[in-house]
N, CA and C of each residue as an Amber inpcrd file, in Angstrom:
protein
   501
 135.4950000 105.3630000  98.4450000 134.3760000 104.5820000  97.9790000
 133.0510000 105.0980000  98.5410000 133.0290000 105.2500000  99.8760000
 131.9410000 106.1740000 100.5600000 131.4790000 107.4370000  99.7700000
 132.0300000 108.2850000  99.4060000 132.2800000 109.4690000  98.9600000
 131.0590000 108.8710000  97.4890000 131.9830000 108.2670000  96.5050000
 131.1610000 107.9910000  95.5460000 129.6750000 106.8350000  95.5900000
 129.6540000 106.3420000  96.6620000 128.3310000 105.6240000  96.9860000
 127.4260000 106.8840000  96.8720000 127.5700000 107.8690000  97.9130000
 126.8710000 109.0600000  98.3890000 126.6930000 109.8580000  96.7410000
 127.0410000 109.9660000  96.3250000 127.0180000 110.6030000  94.9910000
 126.2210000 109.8290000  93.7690000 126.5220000 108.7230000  93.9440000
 125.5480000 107.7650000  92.8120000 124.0020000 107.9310000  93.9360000
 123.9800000 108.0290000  94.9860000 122.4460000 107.5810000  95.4910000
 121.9100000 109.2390000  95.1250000 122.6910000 110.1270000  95.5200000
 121.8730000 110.9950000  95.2080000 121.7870000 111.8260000  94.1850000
 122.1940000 111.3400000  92.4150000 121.6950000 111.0720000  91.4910000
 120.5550000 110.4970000  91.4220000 120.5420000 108.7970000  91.8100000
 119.5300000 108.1400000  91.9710000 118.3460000 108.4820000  92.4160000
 118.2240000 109.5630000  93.6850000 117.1430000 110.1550000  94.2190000
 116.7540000 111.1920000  93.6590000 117.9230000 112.4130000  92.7430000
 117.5150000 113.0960000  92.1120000 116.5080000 112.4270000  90.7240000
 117.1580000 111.8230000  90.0100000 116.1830000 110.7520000  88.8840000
 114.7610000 110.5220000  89.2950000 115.0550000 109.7720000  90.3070000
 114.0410000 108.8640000  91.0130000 112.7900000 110.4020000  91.2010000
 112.8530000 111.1610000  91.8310000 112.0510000 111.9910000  92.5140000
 111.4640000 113.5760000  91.2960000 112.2160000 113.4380000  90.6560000
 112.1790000 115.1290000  89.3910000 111.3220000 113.8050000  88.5440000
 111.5440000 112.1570000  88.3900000 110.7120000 112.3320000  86.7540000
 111.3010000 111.9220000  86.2430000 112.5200000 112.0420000  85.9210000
 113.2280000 112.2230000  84.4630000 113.7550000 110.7390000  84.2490000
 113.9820000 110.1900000  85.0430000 114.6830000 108.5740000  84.8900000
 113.2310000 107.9230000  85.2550000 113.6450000 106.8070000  84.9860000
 112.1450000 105.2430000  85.0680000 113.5790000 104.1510000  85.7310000
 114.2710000 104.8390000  86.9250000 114.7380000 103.5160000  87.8250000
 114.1160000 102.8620000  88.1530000 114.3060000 101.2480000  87.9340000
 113.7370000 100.2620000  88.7590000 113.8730000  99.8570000  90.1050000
 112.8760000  99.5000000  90.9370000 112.7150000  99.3360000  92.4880000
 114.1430000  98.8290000  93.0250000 114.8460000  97.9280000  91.5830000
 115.8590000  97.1650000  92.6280000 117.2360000  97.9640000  92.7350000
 116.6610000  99.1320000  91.3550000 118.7010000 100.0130000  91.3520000
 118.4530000 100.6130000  92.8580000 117.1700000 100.8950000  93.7550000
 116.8440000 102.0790000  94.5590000 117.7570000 101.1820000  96.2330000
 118.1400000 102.3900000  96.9730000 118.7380000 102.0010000  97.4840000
 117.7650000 102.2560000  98.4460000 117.9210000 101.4840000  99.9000000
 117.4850000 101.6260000 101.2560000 117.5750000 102.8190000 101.7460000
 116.7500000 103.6040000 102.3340000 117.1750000 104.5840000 103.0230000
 116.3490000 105.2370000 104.1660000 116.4660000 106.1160000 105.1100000
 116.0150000 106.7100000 106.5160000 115.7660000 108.0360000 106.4980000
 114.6330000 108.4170000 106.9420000 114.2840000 110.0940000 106.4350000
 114.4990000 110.4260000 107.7080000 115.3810000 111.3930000 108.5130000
 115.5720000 111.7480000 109.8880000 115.2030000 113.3080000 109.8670000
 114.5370000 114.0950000 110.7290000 113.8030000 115.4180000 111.0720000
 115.2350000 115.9680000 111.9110000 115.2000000 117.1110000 110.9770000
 116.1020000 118.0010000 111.1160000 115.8530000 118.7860000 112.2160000
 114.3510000 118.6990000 112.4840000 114.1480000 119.7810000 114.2760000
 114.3290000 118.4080000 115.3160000 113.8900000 117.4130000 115.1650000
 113.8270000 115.9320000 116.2270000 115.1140000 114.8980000 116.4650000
 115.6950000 115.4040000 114.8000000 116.7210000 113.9700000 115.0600000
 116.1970000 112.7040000 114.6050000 114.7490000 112.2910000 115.0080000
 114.5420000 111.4750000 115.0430000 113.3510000 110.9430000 113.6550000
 113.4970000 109.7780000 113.2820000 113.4650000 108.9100000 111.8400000
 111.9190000 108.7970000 111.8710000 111.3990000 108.5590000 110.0430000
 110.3810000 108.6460000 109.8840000 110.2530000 106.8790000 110.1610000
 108.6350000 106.4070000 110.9720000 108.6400000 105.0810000 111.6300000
 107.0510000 105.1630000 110.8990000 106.9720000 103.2150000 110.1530000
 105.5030000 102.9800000 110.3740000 105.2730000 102.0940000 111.6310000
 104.1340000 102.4450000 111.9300000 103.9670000 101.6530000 112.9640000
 104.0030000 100.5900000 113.0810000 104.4390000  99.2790000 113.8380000
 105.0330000  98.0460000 113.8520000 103.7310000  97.2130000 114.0600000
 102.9120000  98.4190000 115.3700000 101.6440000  97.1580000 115.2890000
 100.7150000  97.0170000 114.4080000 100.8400000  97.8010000 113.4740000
 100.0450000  97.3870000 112.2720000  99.9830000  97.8380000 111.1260000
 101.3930000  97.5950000 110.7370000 102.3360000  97.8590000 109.6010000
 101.7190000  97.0680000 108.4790000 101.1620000  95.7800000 108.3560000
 100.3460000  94.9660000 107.3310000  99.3130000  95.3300000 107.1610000
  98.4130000  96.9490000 107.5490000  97.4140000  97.4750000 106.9440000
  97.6320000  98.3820000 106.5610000  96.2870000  98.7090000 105.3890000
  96.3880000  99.7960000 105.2130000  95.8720000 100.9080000 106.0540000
  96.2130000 102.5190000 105.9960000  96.4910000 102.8320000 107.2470000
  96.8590000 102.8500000 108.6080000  98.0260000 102.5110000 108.4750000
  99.0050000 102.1770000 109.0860000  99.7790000 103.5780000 109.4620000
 100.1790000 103.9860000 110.2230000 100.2990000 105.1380000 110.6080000
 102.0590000 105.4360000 110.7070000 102.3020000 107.0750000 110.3770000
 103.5390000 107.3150000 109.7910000 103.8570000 108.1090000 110.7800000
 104.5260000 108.1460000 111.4580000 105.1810000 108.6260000 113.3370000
 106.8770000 108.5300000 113.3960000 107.3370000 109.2970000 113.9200000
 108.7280000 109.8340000 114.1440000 109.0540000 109.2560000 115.6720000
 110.3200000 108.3580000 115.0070000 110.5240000 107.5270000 116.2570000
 111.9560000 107.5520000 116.2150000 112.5200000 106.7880000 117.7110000
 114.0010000 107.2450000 117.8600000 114.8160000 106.3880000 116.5640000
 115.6990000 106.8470000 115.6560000 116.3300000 105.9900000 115.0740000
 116.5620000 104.5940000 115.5390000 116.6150000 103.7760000 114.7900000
 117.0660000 102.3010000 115.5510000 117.6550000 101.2490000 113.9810000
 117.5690000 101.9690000 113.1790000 117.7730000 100.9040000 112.0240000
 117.0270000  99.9110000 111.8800000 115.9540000  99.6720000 112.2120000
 115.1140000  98.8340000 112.2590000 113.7610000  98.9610000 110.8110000
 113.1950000  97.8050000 110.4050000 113.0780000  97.4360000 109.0180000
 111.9070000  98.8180000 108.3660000 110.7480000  99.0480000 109.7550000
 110.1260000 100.0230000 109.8920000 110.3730000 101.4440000 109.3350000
 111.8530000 101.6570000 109.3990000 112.2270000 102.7220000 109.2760000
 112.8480000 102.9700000 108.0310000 113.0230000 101.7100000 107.0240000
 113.5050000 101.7750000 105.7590000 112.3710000 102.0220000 104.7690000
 112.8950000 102.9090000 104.1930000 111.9130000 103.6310000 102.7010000
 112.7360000 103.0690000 101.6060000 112.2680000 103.3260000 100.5570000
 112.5370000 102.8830000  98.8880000 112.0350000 103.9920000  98.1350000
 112.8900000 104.3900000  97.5370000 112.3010000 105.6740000  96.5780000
 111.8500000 104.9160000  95.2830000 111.0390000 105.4390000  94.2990000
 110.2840000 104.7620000  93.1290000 110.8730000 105.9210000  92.5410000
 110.4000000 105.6690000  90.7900000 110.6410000 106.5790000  89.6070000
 109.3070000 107.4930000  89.3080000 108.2980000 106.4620000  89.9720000
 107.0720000 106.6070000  89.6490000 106.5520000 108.0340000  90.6350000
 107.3240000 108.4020000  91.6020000 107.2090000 109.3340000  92.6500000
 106.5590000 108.8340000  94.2340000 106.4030000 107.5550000  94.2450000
 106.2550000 107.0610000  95.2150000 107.3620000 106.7570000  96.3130000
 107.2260000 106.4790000  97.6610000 107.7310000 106.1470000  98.8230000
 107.3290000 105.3520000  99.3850000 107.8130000 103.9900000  99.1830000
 107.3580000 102.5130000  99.5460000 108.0440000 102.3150000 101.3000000
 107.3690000 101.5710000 101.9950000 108.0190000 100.8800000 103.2090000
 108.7190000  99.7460000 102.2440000 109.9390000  99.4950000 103.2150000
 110.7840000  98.4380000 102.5560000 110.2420000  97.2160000 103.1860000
 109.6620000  97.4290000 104.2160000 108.9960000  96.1100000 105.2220000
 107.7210000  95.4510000 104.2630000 107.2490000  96.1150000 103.5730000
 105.8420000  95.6790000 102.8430000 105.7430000  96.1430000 101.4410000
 106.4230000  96.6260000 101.3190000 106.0480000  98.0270000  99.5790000
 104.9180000  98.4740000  99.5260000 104.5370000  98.8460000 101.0030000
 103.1040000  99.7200000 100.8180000 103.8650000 101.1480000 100.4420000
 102.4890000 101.8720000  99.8520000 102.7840000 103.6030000  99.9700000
 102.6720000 104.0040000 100.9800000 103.6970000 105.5580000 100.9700000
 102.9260000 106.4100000 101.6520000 102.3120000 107.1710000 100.8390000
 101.0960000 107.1260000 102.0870000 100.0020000 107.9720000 101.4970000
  98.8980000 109.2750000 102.0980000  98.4420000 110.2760000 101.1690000
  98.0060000 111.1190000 102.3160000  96.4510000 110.9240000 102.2400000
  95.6460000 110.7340000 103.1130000  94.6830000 110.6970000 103.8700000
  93.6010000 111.2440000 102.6850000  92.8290000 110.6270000 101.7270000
  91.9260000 111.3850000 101.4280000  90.7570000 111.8390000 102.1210000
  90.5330000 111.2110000 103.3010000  89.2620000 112.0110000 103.8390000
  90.0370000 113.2720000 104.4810000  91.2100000 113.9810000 104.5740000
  91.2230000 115.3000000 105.4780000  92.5190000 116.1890000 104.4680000
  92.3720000 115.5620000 103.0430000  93.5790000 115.5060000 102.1340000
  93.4690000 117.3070000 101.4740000  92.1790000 118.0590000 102.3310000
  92.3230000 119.6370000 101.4390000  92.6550000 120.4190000 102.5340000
  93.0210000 119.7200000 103.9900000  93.5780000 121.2160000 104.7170000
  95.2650000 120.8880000 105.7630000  95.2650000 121.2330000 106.5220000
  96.4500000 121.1730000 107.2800000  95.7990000 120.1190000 108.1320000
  97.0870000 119.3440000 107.8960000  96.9190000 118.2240000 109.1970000
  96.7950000 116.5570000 109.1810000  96.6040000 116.7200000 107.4570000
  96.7220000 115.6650000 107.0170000  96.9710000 114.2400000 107.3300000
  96.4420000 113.4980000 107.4440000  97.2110000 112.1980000 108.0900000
  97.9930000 111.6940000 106.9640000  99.2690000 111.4090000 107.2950000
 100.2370000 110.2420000 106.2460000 100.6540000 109.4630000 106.8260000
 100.1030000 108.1680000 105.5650000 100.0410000 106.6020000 106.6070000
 100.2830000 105.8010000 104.9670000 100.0680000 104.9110000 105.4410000
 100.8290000 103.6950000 104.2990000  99.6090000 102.8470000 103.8140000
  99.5890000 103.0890000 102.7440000  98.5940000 101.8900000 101.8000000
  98.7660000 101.3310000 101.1670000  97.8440000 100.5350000 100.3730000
  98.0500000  99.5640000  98.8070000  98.6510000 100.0510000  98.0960000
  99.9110000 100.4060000  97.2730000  99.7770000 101.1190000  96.2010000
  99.0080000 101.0960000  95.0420000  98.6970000 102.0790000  94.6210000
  97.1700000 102.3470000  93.7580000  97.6440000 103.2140000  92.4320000
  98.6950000 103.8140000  92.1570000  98.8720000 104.6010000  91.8010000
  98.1180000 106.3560000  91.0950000  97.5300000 106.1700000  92.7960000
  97.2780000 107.9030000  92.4480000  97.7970000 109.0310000  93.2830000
  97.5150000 110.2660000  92.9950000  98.3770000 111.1430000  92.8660000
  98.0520000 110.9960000  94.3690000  97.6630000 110.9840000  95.4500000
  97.7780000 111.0760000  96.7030000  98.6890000 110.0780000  97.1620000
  99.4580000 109.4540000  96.1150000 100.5430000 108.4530000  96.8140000
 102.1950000 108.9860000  96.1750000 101.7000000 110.0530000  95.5620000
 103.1360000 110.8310000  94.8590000 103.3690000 112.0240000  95.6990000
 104.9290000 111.7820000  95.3450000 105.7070000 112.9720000  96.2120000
 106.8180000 113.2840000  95.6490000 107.0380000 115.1460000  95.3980000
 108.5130000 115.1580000  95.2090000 109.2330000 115.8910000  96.2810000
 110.5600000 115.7580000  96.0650000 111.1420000 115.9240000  97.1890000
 112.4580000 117.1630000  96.5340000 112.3390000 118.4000000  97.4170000
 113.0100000 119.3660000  96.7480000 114.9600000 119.0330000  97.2290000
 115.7940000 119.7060000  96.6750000 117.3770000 119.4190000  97.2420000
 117.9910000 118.4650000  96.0480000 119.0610000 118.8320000  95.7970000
 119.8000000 118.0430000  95.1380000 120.4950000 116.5380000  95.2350000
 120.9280000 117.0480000  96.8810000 122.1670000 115.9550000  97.0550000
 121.5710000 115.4320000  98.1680000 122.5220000 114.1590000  98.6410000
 121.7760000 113.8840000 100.1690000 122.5440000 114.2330000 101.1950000
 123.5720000 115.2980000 101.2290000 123.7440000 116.0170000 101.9820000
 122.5990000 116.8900000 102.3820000 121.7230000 117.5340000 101.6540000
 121.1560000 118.6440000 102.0210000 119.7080000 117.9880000 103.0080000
 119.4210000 119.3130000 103.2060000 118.0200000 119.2770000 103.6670000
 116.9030000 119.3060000 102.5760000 116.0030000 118.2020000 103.0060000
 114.6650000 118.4240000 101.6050000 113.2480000 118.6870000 102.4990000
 112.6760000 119.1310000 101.5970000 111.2180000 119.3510000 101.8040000
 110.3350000 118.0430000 101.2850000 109.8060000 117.6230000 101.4870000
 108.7560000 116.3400000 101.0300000 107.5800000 116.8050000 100.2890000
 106.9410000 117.1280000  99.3360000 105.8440000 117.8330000  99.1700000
 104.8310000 116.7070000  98.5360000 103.8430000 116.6970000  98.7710000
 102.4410000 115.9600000  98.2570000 102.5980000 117.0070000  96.8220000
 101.8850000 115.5620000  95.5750000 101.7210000 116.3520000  94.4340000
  99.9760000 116.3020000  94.1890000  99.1620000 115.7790000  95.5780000
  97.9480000 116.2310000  95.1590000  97.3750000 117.3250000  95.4580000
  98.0580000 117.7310000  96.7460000  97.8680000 118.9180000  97.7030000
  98.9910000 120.3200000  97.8470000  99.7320000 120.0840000  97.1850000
 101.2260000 120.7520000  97.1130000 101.2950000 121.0500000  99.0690000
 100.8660000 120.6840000 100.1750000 101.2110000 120.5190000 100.9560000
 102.3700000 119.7030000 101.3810000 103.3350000 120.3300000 102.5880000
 104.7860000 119.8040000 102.8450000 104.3660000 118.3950000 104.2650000
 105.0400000 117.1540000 104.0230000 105.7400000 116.4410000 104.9610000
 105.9390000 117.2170000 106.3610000 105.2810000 116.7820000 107.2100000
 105.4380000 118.1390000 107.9100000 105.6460000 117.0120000 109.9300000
 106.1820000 117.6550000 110.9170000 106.4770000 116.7890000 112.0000000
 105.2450000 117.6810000 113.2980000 104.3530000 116.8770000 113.7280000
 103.4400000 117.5300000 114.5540000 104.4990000 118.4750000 115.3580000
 104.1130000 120.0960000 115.8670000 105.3110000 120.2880000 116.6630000
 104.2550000 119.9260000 118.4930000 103.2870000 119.8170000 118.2540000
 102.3810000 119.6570000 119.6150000 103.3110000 118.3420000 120.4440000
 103.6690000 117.3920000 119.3150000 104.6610000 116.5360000 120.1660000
 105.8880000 116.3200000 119.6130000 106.1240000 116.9660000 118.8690000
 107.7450000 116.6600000 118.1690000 109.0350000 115.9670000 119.3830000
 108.8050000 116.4940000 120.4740000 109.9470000 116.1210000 121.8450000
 109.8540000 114.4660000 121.9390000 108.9650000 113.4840000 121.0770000
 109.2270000 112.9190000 121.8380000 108.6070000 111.3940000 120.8010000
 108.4310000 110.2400000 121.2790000 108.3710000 109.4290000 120.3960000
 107.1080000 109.1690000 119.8070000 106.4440000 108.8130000 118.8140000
 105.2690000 108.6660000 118.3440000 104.4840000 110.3350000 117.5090000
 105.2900000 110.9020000 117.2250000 105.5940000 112.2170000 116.8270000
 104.6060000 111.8050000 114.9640000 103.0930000 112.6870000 115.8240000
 102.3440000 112.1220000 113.7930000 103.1050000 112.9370000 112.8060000
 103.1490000 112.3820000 111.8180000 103.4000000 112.8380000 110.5810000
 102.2400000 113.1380000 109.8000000 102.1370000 114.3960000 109.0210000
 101.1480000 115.1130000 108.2590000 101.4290000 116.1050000 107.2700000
 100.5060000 116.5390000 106.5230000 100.4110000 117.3210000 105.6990000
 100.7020000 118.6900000 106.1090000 101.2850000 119.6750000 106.0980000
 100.8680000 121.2950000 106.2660000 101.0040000 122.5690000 105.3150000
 100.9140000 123.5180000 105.2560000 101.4870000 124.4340000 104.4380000
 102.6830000 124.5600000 104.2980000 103.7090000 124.4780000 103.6180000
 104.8040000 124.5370000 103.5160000 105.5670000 125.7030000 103.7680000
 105.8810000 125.4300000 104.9650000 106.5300000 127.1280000 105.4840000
 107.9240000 127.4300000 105.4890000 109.0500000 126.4760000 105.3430000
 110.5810000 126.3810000 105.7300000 110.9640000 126.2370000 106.9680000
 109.8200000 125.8780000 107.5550000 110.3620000 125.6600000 108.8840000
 110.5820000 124.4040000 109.5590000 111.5430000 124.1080000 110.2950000
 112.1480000 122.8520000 110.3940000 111.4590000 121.6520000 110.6600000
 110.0920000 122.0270000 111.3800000 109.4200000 120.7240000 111.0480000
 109.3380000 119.7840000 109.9580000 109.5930000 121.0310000 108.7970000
 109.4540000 120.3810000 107.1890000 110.4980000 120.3840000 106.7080000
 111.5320000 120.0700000 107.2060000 113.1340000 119.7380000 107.0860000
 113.3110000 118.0690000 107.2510000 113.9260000 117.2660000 106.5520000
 114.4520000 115.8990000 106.3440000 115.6600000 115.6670000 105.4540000
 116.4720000 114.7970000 106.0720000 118.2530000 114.4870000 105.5650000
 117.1870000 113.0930000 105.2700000 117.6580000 112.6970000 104.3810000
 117.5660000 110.8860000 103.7370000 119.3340000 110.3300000 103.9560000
 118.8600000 109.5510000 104.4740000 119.8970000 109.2930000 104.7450000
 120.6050000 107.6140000 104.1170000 121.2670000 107.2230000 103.2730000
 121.2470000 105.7400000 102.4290000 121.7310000 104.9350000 103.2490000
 121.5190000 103.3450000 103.2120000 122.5980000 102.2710000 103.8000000
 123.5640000 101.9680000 102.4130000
C-alpha cells in the first residue's frame, strides 16, 4: 500500500508542478522538502508565520505544521499552516541571493515554481519561473539551524538538491 501511495503522490506532483493537470488543493497531499547537503527541512518561521514576509529557513526536521507545504496546479507552494506563498523577494528578485519568504497569494509569476525530477524518490531542483533562478540553501550557514533560503544560479550543486518527502 506504501509503495502505491508513493506512486500516486508523485504523479500528483508531477501534474501538479509540469502544468498539465488543474488538481485541486484538497487531492494535494502534505508534504516536507528536506536538503540533500543538510538533512535538514524547509521551515517558515514560527514567529511570524501570519505575515507576509515571513521568512523561509532550514530547520531540524520535527514534523511540525511549519514545515508542511501543499503543492498547487497553479505552480505555487503554499504553507499548510496559512496557505500563504512562497515567494521570491521582488526587491532583490534579478540577482543571487534572493530572499524566499511567504506571502499573500497574488498570483504572480514570482510566486510560481517548477520543480525538475519525476518521482519522489529522486532529487529535485526548485526553480523560480520569474528568475529561472534555483531554491538554493545559504552554504555560509548550511551546518546549522536557521539556514536562509534563496534564490541562486542554478549550478547542481547540493545546496540546490531537495527529496519532498509526503505524509
Amino acid at each position: 500500500m506504501n509503495r502505491r501511495w508513493a506512486l500516486v503522490c508523485g504523479l500528483v506532483s508531477v501534474l501538479a508542478f509540469s502544468g498539465t493537470g488543474t488538481v485541486q488543493a484538497a487531492s494535494h497531499p502534505v508534504f516536507v522538502w528536506k536538503s540533500v547537503k543538510s538533512g535538514r527541512c524547509v521551515d517558515a518561521d514560527l514567529n511570524s508565520i501570519g505575515a507576509n514576509g515571513t521568512k523561509v529557513q532550514l530547520w531540524d526536521c520535527n514534523r511540525s505544521v511549519q514545515q508542511n507545504w501543499i503543492l498547487y496546479g497553479d505552480g505555487t507552494i503554499r504553507s499548510s499552516k496559512n496557505k500563504k506563498c512562497l515567494d521570491a523577494d521582488l526587491n532583490t528578485i534579478g540577482r543571487n541571493g534572493t530572499k524566499v519568504q511567504l506571502w499573500d497569494c497574488n498570483g504572480t509569476l514570482q510566486q510560481k515554481w517548477s520543480i525538475t525530477g519525476g518521482t519522489t524518490s529522486a532529487t529535485h531542483r526548485i526553480v523560480s519561473r520569474y528568475s529561472y533562478r534555483c531554491v538554493d540553501a545559504d552554504l555560509n550557514t548550511i551546518g546549522r539551524n536557521g539556514t536562509r533560503v534563496q534564490l541562486w544560479d542554478c549550478n547542481s550543486q547540493p545546496q540546490q538538491s531537495w527529496r519532498t518527502l509526503y505524509y
